[in-house]
C-alpha positions as CSV (number, residue, x, y, z in Angstrom):
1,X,0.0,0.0,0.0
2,X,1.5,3.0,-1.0
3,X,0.8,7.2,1.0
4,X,-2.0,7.5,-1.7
5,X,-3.7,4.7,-1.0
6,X,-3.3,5.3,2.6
7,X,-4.2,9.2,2.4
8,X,-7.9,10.6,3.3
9,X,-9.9,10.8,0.3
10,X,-11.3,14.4,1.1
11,X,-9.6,17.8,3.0
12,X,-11.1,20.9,3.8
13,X,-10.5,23.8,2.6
14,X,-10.7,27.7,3.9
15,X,-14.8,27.3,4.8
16,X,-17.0,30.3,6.2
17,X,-14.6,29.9,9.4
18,X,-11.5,29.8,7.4
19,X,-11.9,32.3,4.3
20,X,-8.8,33.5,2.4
21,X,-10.3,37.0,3.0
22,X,-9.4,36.8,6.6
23,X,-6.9,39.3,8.0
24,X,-3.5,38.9,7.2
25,X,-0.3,39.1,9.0
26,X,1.6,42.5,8.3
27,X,4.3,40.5,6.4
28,X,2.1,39.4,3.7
29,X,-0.8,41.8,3.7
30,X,1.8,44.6,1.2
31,X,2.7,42.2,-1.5
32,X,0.2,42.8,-4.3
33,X,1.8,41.2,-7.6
34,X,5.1,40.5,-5.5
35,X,5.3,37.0,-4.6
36,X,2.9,35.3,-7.6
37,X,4.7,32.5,-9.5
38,X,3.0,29.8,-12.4
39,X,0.0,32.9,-12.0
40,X,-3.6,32.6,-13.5
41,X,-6.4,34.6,-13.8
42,X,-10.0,34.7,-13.6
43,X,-13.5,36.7,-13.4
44,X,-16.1,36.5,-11.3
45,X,-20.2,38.2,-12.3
46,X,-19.2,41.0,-10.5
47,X,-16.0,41.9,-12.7
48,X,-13.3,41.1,-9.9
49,X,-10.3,39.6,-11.1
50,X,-8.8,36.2,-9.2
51,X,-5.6,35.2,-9.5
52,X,-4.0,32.3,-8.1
53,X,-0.3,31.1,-7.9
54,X,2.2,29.3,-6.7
55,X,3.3,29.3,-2.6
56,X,6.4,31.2,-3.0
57,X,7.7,33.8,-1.3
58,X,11.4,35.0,-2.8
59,X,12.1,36.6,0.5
60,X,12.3,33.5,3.3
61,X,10.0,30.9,4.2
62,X,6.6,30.3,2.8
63,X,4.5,32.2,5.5
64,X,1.5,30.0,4.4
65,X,0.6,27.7,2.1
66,X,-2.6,26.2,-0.4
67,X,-2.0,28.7,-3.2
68,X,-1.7,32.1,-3.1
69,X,-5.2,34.1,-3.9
70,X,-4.3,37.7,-4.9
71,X,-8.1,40.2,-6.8
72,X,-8.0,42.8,-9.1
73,X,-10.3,45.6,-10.6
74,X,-8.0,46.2,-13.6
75,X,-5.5,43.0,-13.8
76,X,-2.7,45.8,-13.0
77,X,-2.9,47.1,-9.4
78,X,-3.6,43.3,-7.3
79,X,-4.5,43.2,-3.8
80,X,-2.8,40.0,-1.8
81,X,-6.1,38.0,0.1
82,X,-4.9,35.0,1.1
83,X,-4.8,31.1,0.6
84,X,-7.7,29.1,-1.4
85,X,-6.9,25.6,1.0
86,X,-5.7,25.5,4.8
87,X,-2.0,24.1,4.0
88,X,-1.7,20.9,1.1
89,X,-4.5,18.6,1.3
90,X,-3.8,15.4,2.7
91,X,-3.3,13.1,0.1
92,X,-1.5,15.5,-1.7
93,X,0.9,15.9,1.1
94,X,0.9,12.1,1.6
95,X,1.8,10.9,-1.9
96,X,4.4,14.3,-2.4
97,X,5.8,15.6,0.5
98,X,4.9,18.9,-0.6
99,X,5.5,21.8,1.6
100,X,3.5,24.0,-0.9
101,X,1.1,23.6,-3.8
102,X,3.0,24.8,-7.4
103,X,0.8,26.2,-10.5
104,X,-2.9,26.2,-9.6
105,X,-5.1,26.5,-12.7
106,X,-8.7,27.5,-11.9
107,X,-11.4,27.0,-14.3
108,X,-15.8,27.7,-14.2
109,X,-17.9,24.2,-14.9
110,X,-20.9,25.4,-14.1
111,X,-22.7,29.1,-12.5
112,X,-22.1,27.3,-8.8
113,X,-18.6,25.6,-9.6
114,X,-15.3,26.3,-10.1
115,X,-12.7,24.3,-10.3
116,X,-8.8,24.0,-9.0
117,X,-6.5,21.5,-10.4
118,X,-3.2,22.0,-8.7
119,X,0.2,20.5,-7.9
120,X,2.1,19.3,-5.0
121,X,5.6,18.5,-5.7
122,X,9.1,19.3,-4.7
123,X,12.0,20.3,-7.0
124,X,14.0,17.5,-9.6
125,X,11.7,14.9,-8.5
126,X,8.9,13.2,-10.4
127,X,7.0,12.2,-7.2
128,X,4.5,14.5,-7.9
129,X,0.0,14.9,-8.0
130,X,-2.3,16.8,-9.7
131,X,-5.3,17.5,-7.2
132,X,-9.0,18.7,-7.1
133,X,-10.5,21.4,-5.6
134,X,-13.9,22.7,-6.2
135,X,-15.9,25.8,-4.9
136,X,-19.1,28.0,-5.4
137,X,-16.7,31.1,-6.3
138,X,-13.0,31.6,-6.8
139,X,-13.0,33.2,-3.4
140,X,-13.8,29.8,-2.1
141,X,-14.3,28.0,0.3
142,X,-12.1,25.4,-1.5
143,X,-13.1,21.9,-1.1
144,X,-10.9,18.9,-1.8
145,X,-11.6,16.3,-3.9
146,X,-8.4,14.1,-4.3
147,X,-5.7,13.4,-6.5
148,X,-6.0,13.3,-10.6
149,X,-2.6,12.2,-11.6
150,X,0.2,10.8,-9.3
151,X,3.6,10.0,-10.7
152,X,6.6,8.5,-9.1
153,X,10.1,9.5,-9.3
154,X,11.1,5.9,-9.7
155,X,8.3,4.5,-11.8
156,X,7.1,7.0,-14.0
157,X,9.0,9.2,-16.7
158,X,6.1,11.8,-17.1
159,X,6.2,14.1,-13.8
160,X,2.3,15.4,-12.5
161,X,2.9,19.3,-12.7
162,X,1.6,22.2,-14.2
163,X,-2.2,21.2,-14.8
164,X,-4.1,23.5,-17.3
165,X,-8.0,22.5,-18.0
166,X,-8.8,22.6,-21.0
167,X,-12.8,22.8,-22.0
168,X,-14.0,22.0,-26.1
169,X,-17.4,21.7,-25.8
170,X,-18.6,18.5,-24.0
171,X,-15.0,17.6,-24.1
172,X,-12.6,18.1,-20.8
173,X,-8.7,18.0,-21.5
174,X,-5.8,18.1,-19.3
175,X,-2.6,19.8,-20.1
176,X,-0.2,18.9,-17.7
177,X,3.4,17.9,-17.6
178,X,7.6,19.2,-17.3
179,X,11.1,18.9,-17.8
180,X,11.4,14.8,-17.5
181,X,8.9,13.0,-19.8
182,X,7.4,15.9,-21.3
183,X,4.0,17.0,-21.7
184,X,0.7,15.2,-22.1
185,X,-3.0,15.7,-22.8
186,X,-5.2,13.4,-20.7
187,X,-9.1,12.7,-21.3
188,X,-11.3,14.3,-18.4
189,X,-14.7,12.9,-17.2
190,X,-16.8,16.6,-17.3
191,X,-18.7,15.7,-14.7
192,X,-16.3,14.3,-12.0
193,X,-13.2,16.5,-13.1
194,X,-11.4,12.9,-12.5
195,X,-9.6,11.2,-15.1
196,X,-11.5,9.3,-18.0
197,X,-9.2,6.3,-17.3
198,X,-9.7,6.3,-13.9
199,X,-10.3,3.1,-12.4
200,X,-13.1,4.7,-9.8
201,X,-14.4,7.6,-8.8
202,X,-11.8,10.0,-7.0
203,X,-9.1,7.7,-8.6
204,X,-6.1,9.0,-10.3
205,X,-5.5,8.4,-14.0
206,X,-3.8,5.3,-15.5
207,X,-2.0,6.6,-18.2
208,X,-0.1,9.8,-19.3
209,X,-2.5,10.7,-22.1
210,X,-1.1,11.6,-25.2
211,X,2.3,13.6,-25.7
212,X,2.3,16.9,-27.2
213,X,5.5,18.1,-26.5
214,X,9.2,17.7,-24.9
215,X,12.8,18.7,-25.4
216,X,16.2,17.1,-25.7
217,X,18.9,16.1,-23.0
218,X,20.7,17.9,-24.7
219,X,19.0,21.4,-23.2
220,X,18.0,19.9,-19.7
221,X,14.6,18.4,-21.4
222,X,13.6,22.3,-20.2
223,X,10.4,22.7,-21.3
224,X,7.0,23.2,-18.7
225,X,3.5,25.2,-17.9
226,X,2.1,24.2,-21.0
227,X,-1.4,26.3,-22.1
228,X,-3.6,25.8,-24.6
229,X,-6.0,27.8,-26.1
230,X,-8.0,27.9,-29.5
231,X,-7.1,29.4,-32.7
232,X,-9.4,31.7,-34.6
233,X,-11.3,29.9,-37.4
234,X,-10.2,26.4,-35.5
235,X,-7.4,24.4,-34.1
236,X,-5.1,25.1,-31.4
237,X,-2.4,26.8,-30.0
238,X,0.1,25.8,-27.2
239,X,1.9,28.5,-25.2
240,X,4.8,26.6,-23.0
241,X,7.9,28.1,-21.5
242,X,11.6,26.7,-22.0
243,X,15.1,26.9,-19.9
244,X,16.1,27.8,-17.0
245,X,13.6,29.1,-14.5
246,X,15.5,31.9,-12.8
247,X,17.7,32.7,-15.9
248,X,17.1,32.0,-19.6
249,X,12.9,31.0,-19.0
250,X,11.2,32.4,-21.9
251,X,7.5,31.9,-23.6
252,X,7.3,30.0,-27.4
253,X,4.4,28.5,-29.2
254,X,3.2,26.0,-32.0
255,X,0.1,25.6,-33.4
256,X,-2.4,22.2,-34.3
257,X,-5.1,21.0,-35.9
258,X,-5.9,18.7,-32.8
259,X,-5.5,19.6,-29.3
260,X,-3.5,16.3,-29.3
261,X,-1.0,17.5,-31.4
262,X,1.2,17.7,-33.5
263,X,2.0,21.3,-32.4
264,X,4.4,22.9,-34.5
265,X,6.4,26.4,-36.1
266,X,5.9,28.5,-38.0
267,X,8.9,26.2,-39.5
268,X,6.7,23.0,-39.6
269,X,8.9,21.9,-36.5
270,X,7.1,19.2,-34.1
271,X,7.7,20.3,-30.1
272,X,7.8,16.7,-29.9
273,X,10.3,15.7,-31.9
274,X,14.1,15.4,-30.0
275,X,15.7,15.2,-33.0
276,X,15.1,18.9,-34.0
277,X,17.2,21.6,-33.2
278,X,16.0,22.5,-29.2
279,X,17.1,25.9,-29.6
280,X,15.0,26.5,-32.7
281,X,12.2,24.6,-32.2
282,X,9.0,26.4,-31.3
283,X,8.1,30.5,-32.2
284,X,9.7,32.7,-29.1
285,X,7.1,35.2,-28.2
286,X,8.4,36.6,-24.7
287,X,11.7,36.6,-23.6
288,X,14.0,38.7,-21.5
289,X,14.6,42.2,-22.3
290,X,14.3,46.2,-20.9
291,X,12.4,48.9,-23.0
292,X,13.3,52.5,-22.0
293,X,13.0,53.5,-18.9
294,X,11.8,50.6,-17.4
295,X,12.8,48.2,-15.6
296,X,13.0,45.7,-17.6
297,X,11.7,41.6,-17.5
298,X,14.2,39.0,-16.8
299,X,12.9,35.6,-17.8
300,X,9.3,35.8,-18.1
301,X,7.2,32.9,-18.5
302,X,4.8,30.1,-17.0
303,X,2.0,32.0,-19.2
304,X,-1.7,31.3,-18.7
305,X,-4.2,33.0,-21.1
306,X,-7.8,35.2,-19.2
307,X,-9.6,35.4,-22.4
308,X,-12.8,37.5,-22.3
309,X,-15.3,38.8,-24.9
310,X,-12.9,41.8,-25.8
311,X,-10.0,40.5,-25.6
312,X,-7.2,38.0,-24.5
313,X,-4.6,39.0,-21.6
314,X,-1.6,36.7,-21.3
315,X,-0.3,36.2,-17.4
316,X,2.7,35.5,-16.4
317,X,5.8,36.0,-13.7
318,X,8.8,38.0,-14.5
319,X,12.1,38.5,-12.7
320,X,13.9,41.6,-13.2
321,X,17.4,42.2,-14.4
322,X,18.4,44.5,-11.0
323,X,17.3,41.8,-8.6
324,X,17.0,38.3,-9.8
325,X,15.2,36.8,-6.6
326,X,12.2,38.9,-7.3
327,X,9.3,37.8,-9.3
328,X,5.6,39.5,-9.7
329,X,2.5,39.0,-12.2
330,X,2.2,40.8,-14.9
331,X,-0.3,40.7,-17.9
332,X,0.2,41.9,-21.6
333,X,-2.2,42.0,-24.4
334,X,-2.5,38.9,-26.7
335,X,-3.0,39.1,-30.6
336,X,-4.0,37.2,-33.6
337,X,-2.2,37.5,-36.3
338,X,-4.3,37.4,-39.8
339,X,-2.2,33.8,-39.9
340,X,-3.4,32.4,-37.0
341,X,-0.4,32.9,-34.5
342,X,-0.8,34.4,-31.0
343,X,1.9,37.3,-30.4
344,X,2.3,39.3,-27.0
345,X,2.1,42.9,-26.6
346,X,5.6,44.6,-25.3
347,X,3.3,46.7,-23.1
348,X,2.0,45.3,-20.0
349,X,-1.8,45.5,-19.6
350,X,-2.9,49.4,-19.4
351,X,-6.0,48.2,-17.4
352,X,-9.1,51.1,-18.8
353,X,-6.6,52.9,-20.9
354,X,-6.5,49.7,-23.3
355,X,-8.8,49.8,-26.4
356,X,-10.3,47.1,-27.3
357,X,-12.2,48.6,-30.7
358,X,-11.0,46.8,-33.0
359,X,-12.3,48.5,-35.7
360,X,-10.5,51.4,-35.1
361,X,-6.9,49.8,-34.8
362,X,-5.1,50.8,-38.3
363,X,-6.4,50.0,-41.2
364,X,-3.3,51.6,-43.5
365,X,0.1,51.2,-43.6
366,X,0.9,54.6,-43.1
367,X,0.2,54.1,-39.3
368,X,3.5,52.2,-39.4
369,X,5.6,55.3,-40.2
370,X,7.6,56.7,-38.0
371,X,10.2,56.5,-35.4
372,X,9.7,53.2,-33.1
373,X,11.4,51.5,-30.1
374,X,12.1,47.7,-30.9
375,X,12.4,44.7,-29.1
376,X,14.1,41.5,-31.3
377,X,13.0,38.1,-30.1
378,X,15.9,36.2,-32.1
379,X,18.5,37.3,-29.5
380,X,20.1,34.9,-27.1
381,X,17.3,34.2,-24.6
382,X,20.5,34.3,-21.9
383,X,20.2,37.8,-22.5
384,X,18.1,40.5,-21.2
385,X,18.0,42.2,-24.4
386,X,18.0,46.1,-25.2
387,X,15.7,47.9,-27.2
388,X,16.9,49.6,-30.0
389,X,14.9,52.5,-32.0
390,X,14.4,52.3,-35.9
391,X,12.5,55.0,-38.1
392,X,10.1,53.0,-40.1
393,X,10.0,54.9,-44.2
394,X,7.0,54.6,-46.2
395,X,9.5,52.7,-48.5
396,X,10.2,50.0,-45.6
397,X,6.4,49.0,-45.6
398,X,5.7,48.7,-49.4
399,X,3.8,45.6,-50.2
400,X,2.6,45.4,-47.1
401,X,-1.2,44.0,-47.3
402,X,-3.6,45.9,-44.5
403,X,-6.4,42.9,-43.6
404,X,-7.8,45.3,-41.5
405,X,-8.1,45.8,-37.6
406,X,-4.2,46.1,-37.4
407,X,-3.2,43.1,-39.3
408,X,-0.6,43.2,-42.0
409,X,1.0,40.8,-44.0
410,X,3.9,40.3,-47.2
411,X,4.6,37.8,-49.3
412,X,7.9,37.0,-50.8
413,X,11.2,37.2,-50.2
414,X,10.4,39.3,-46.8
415,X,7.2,37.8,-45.8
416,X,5.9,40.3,-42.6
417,X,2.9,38.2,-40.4
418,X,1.9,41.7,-37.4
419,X,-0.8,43.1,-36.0
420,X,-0.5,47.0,-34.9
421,X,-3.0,48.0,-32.1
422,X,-3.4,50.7,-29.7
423,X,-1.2,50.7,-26.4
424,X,-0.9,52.2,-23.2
425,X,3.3,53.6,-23.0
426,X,3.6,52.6,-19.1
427,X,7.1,54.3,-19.5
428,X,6.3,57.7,-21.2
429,X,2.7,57.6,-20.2
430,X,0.9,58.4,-23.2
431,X,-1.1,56.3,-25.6
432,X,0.7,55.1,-28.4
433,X,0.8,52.2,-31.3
434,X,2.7,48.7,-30.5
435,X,2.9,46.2,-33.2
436,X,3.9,42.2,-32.7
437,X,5.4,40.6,-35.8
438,X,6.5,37.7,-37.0
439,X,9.7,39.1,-39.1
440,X,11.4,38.1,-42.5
441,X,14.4,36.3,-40.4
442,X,11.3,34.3,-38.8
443,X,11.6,35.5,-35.4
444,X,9.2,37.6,-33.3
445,X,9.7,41.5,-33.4
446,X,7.5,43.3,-31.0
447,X,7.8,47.6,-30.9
448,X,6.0,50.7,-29.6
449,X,5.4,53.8,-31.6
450,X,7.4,56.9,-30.1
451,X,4.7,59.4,-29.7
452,X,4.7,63.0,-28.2
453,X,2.7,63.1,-25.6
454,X,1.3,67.0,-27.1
455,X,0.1,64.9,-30.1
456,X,-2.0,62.0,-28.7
457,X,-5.5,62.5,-28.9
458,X,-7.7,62.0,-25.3
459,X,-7.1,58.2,-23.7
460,X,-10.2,57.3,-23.8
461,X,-10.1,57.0,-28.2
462,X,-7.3,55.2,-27.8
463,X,-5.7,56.3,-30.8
464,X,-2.8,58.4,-32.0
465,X,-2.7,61.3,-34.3
């Protein structure tokens, strides 16, 4: 009989006498976005933002743990609220060892449930479980419901981390997966949240699922916190990060017909395949750099996606370049490109100072001249890379095709793949233009328009003269 057998099939969360809105010790109650790792967001009816993460805490011990609960108005300023569970559920902590639960994904079933799949684990070791947590609203109370995947260092080559659900209709998937064996796509039972393969109710899964994606020895077999999300006019899209978590960590993506795979480049490049080149494999499109007067992002990743009826808003951690131990959410605009690949603004989120018209984003390739300040994706990801500015000639976007609502493309010998939209300049505060593009070297380029702040037009248009 092994700790999962042996652990209680049921924990209790933070209930009416236990809520994560309780007060909170001075140490913890100031740390807003500091503090969230592997972050995800949600909404609630009333328009509050949820996001939960990681236990970490890059300054000492973990002053608590069941994952961190942080709420929002705007998905920029966050407010730090507590813990969704009392500690690791029990079987969790059993089977694991876990002093913390990693990577929580939180997804809506039903008006009256919400669900947590999370991930109790401890770093290098594939002795790892998904678990179950279900409540009325994000804010809980959290109820436990068991473990969904176990794996064991020993026995298994997959390792149970990093859970994403992932709803197609009357169809429940599970992302899930790192580093070790890869990553995998397992059948869920919609109305249990359990695995389809289970051999019982509350039982955890008996096979992997299906592999979608995994890298060489060669490179660490980095890869983790896959996310998948559909593609416009159908199929799917994977957003994953690679490399070294405190160092080179960076965002790519590949693309599929099935949400089983294969997911590939821009290239044609399987994230499967280990006989690729690791370092080319996949389509970088969030990495390490520092625009002007920022501070800039030091390995960003562990993406999840809060799409809503106006628009998608990627999530993620960031370190920063000055102080490497630090991490903190932040959230940047996502775009479809008129091929079908999701790019990433180089603005974080602007909160009301976004525009989300499409209809007024440009529409002519004159918007694109100018002077602009320019990030290039096809740099080392080792390096926290500097922007550089470029002036943009009327001659430099000839043959560009306008699709409209900010997509461009170009055929040819320089093929262009972008999307231009309105942003909010966080450094020179002033609304402005940013593009994302796939380039003609096949890398992501992602700029912002310089504007003077005595031209732009009132914040709430959202446009520039």
């Amino acid at each position: 009989m092994t700790a999962l057998d042996e652990a209680p099939r049921e924990s209790r969360g933070a209930g009416a006498d236990a809520s994560p809105l309780a007060p909170l010790p001075p140490d913890v109650a100031g740390w807003g976005a500091r503090n969230s790792h592997d972050p995800t967001a949600v909404k609630d009816d009333d328009g509050v933002y949820w996001l939960f993460s990681t236990d970490a805490n890059a300054d000492g011990p973990l002053p608590g743990a069941g994952a961190q609960i942080r709420r929002s108005t705007d998905l920029v300023t966050w407010e730090f609220v507590g813990w969704a569970l009392d500690g690791v559920p029990g079987p969790a902590r059993a089977w694991a060892s876990a002093e913390g639960l990693w990577a929580p994904d939180v997804v809506r079933v039903a008006p009256d449930e919400w669900r947590m799949y999370y991930s109790a684990s401890s770093f290098g070791s594939r002795t790892s479980a998904i678990g179950l947590a279900i409540a009325p609203h994000p804010r809980g109370p959290w109820t436990d419901r068991g473990i969904v995947v176990a794996t064991e260092h020993d026995r298994d080559g997959h390792n149970a981390i990093d859970a994403q659900l992932v709803i197609d209709g009357d169809r429940h998937h599970l992302v899930y997966g790192s580093f070790f064996g890869g990553l995998h796509v397992l059948g869920i039972n919609p109305a249990t949240g359990f695995a389809l393969d289970a051999s019982g109710p509350g039982e955890p899964a008996q096979s992997p699922g299906t592999l979608i994606a995994r890298r060489p020895r060669s490179v660490d077999t980095a890869i983790e916190g896959p996310y998948v999300i559909p593609r416009p006019g159908g199929g799917w899209a994977l957003i994953v990060s690679y490399d070294s978590l405190a160092s080179t960590y960076h965002v790519r993506v590949g693309v599929s017909e099935s949400i089983e795979g294969p997911y590939r480049d821009p290239a044609g490049r399987d994230l499967a395949d280990l006989e690729a080149d690791p370092e080319l494999t996949g389509l970088t499109v969030l990495a390490s750099h520092q625009l002007e007067g920022t501070r800039g992002l030091l390995a960003p990743g562990h993406a999840a996606v809060l799409t809503e009826p106006e628009h998608q808003v990627l999530i993620h951690h960031t370190r920063f370049p000055d102080d490497p131990r630090q991490h903190e959410v932040q959230a940047r605009r996502l775009v479809w490109t008129a091929l079908g690949w999701p790019l990433v603004a180089p603005q974080p989120w602007g909160g009301d100072r976004e525009n989300d018209d499409e209809s007024t984003w440009p529409a002519d390739v004159s918007a694109l001249v100018g002077e602009w300040e320019i990030v290039d994706y096809a740099q080392p990801t080792g390096q926290v890379t500097a922007s550089r500015r470029i002036h943009v000639t009327a001659d430099a976007v000839a043959g560009l095709v306008a699709h409209g609502k900010g997509r461009f493309t170009r055929d040819g010998d320089e093929p262009v793949d972008a999307v231009v939209f309105p942003a909010w300049d966080a450094a020179r505060a002033c609304v402005t233009l940013s593009f994302a593009a796939r380039a003609p070297h096949g890398c992501v380029v992602v700029g912002t328009k310089i504007a003077d702040p005595a031209k732009v037009t009132e914040v709430a248009e959202g446009t520039v003269r």
